[in-house]
C-alpha positions, 0 to 999 in steps of 0.5 A: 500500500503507497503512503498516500493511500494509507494517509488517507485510509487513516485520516478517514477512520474514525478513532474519536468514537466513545463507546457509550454511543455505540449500540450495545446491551447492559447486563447486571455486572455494568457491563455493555457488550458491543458486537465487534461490526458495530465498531468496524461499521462507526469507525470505516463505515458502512463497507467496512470490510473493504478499508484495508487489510485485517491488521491494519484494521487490527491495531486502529482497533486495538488502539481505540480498546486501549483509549478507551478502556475497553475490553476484547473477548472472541472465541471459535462459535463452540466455545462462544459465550457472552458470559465469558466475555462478560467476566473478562471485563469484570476481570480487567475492571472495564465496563465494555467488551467488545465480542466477536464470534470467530466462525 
């Protein structure tokens, strides 16, 4: 990817986005699960998928946890709970988790 491409793929990727405005839902613990799309979508956009490749978008995502103090749980569809994801943000003391179901 030239620089100009990437300079532009970076300045139209919104990072700014404060994850209580995003659509989610709140269980007892405080903890609002966002589904990982839902953040792709308000960061690149509804065609999301065609802004760069999977670790470019990756580390922008990464990134924005890490500001935003928000957590990352993912797991292969057997192995898939919200409840895990849940407790992984209880555990690190978050009260977002962002969940991605791999399959």
């Amino acid at each position: 990817m030239n620089s100009r491409v990437k300079t532009a793929r970076m300045n139209f990727v919104r990072k700014n986005i404060d994850p209580s405005t995003l659509k989610g839902t709140t269980y007892t613990p405080g903890v609002t699960v966002i589904g990982c799309c839902t953040v792709d979508e308000a960061m690149h956009g509804p065609k999301w998928w065609l802004t760069g490749d999977w670790e470019w978008r990756s580390a922008i995502f990464r990134e924005w946890c890490e500001k935003y103090g928000v957590a990352y749980y993912s797991d292969c569809r057997e192995d898939f709970f919200i409840s895990k994801g849940i407790d992984k943000a209880v555990a690190e003391g978050k009260k977002f988790v962002v969940v991605e179901d791999l399959s």
